[in-house]
Residue, then its C-alpha position, 0 to 999 in steps of 0.5 A: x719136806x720129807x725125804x723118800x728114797x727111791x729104789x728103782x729095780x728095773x734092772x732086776x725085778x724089771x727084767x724078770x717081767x715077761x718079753x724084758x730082756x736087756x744087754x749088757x749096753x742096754x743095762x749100762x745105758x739104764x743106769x746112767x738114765x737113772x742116775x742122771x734122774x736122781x733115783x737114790x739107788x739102782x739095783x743093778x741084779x745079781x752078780x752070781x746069777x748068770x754070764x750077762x750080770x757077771x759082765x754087766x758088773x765088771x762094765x759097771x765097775x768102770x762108770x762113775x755115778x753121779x747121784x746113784x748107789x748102785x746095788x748088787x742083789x742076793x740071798x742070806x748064805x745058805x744053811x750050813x755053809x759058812x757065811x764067808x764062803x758062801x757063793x752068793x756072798x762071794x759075788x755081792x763082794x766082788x761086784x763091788x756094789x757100796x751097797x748090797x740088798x739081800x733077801x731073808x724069807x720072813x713067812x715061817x710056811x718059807x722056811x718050813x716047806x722051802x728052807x726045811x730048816x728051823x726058825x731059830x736056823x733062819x734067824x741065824x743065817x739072817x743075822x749073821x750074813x748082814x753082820x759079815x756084808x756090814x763088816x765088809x763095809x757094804x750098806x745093807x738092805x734086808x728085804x723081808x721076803x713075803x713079810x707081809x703073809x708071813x705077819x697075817x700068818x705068824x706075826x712073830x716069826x715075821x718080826x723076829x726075822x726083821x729083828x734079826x736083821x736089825x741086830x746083824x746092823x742092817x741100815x734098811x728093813x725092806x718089807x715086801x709084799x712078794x705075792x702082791x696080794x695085801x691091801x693098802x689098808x692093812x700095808x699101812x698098818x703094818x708098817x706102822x707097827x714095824x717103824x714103832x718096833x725098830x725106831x731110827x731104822x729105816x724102813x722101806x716098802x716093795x710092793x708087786x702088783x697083782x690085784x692092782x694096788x701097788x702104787x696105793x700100796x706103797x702110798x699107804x707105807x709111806x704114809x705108815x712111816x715108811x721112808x723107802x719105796x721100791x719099784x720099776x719106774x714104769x712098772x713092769x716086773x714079774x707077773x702083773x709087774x712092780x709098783x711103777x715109781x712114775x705113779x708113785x714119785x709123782x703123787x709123792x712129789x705133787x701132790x703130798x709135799x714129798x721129795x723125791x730127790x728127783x725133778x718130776x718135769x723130766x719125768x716122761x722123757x725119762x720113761x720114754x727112754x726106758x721104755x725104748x730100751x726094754x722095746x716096751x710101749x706105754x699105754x697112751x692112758x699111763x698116769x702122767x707119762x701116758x700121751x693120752x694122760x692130758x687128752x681132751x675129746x669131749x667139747x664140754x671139757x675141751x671148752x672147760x680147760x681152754x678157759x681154765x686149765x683146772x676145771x678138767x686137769x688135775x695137774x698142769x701136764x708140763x709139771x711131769x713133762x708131758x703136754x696137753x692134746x685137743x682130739x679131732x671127733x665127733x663128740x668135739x664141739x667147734x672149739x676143739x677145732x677151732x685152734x687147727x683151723x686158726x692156724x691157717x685162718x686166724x679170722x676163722x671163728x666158732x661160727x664162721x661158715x668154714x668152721x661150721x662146714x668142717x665140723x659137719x664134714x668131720x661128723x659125717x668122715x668119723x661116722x664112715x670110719x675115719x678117726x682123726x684124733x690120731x692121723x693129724x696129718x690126714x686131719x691138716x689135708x682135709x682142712x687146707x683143702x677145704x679152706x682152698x689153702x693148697x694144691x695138690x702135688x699130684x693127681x692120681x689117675x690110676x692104680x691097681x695090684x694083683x697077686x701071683x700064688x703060688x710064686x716062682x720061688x715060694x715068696x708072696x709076690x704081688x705086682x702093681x702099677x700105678x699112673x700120676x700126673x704132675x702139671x699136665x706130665x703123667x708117669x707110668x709105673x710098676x713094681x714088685x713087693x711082698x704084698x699088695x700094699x707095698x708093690x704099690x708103695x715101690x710103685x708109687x714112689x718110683x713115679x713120684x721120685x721123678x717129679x720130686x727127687x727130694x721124697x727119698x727123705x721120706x719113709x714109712x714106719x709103721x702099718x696098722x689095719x683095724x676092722x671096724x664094722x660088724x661083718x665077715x670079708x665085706x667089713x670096713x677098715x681102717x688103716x693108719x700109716x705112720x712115717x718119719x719125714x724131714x721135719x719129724x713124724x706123722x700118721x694118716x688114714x683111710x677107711x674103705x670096706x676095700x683093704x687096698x683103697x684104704x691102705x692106698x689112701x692112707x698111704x698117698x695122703x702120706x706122700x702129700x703131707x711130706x711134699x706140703x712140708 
């Protein structure tokens, strides 16, 4: 199999996509993610730009990386200051890096309007600050800056600047696709112009995403002879953000016999951990790594890849890490869900009465506003008790919350009270909070802490609310509620055109699924 070096920029171009910012520990940890992957080289960031970077490399300095080249990165020395005692060039020595990425500008409008310097000058700073980096030891990566405008511009000038570099001894020619403007079509021709002009030279490919062709893109060098790709690995960057190398390394690796150096099954856990750090969410409908990558709603695809996994899945979703999920709805057939009903009832089949019965009730729950495909927890209680398989822990019997505005002390404030009753015992109770919703939470929870001391392990993370019929303040909405209970996380729902009924819903159907566990 052919090898494509991965060159992962989250740390660089990554961090300069909008809302991204990393600390110093943040970045260290992000390097050992990677390395432990297996990317070939991390570009760790500038070493000269800024306090954080200049003590990022220091700490970096002292971690011994297993399967990685770091990389510092910078600019050619400036016009008319000696390459040895350019600033720039300063600190890509210093960091110590084994290998340096440096940028040249390759489009003659460059250097014309922002150098203000010739194009023979240009080639000349090209040249001569690879030669120094080389002599210094350092591997060197050109990247050809706006190259491939520069080459529908004044292909000359564009290739001259590669040749440059080349004779200086770069080890890479990095074309860049800066504006992330150029289709894939002419990406792949052009790069297969510039691995016939520089044979043996290593030729590599970053692509920015900016009319949405990145990944393609960056494909479409490769197949052009291109033998690096450069990217973020789940695609954020500046602008409309970097070619993401999840899409890239996994359609390389699965689907073109390419190797990657990296073991694509670890792939989602690998950009969950990234994406955590950069306080990022990954769309559920992201090519592979995504949780709705392998989702299944319709009853006719459900019924297709429970017989054959291939006639509705492209790739098994355990060969990137992730899993495949049946969604609980009403445009599901019996079969989808047949396998939830079977784990209580394993007689239970597509025509049993029960099946049926729930199918209907589900129907009618989704027309009201309920959306079960992500509230399994609500989806379990609805089904034990449907089929008679539990008893509820409590009983509410009554509830109610109220606002003071303006507050004493200028702070929303809202009280509830709450009344439960366990085994024939009730217990009354009442509590302050900021908002209606979590007066009743403090209510509640104090009233069932009695009876069950243990539902302090349990604790709300997270609170969503979505109108979901036409309308003004008489609307119906849902409210899903996520929590971490003993044994893990869960959500569940409820719909009213009443925000406080379906908040309180969702949030009792919460306490009844931690104690059912």
């Amino acid at each position: 199999m052919q090898t494509i070096e991965l060159f992962d920029s989250t740390l660089r171009d990554g961090s300069q996509g909008e809302g991204i910012s990393f600390s110093v520990q943040d970045k260290l940890n992000i390097v050992r993610i990677l390395d432990e992957f297996g990317v070939t080289y991390i570009e760790a960031g500038n070493p000269g730009s800024n306090p954080k970077d200049i003590s990022f490399f220091e700490e970096l300095k002292k971690i011994r990386l297993n399967r990685s080249i770091p990389v510092a990165f910078g600019s050619t020395a400036r016009f008319g200051t000696p390459v040895s005692e350019d600033a720039n060039v300063k600190n890509l020595i210093a960091a110590e890096t084994p290998a340096v990425a440096i940028f040249g500008k390759c489009w003659d409008l460059h250097v014309r309007e922002i150098l203000k310097i010739t194009e023979e000058d240009n080639l000349q700073i090209v040249r001569d600050t690879v030669a120094y980096l080389k002599a210094a030891g350092k591997e060197v990566i050109f990247d050809a800056e706006h190259f491939f405008d520069g080459y529908k511009h004044n292909p000359h000038c564009a290739m001259s600047v590669l040749a440059a570099a080349a004779e200086g001894g770069a080890d890479v020619l990095c074309l860049c696709d800066t504006n992330g403007g150029t289709l894939p079509d002419q990406i792949k021709t052009i790069t297969e112009t510039v691995v016939a002009a520089f044979p043996g030279k290593r030729v590599a490919i970053h692509c920015h995403n900016d009319i949405g062709c990145a990944v393609a893109s960056s494909m479409a060098a490769v197949f052009g002879g291109a033998t690096q790709v450069q990217g973020t690995l789940i695609g954020f960057g500046e602008r409309c953000g970097n070619a993401d190398l999840s899409n890239v390394l996994a359609n390389l690796s699965l689907k073109c016999g390419y190797d990657c150096g990296v073991d694509p099954a670890s792939l989602r856990e690998v950009c969950l951990k990234i994406a955590e750090i950069a306080n990022v969410r990954i769309a559920g409908g992201h090519p592979y790594i995504g949780k709705s990558a392998f989702a299944h709603k319709g009853g006719m695809h459900i019924d297709g890849v429970q017989k054959c996994s291939e006639t509705f899945e492209h790739i098994p979703p355990e060969s990137v890490g992730n899993a495949r999920k049946f969604l609980v709805s009403e445009v599901a057939g019996r079969g989808t869900i047949l396998p939830s009903l079977q784990k209580f009832v394993p007689t239970l089949t597509k025509s049993s009465p029960e099946t049926v019965e729930l199918m209907s009730i589900l129907k009618e729950r989704e027309y009201q506003g309920y959306q079960y495909e992500g509230a399994s927890a609500s989806f379990e209680l609805l089904v034990k008790k449907h089929l008679g398989l539990m008893k509820p822990h409590f009983n509410v019997v009554m509830y109610k919350s109220y606002d003071d505005f303006p507050a004493p002390d200028g702070e929303c404030q809202s009280t509830a009270m709450v009344k439960i009753e366990v085994d024939g015992k009730t217990e009354l109770s009442c509590a302050a909070g900021n908002g209606p919703v979590n007066a009743l939470d403090k209510a509640f929870r104090k009233a069932i802490r009695v009876f069950y001391p243990h539902i302090d392990e349990m604790e709300l993370a997270d609170y969503k609310v979505r109108v979901i019929s036409n309308g003004t303040t008489n609307a119906t909405v849902r409210v899903l509620i996520d929590s971490h209970g003993s044994r893990g996380d869960f959500t569940t729902i409820g719909v009213s055109c009443d925000i406080i009924e379906a908040s309180f819903t969702a949030l009792i159907d919460s306490y009844e699924y931690e104690l059912n566990r």
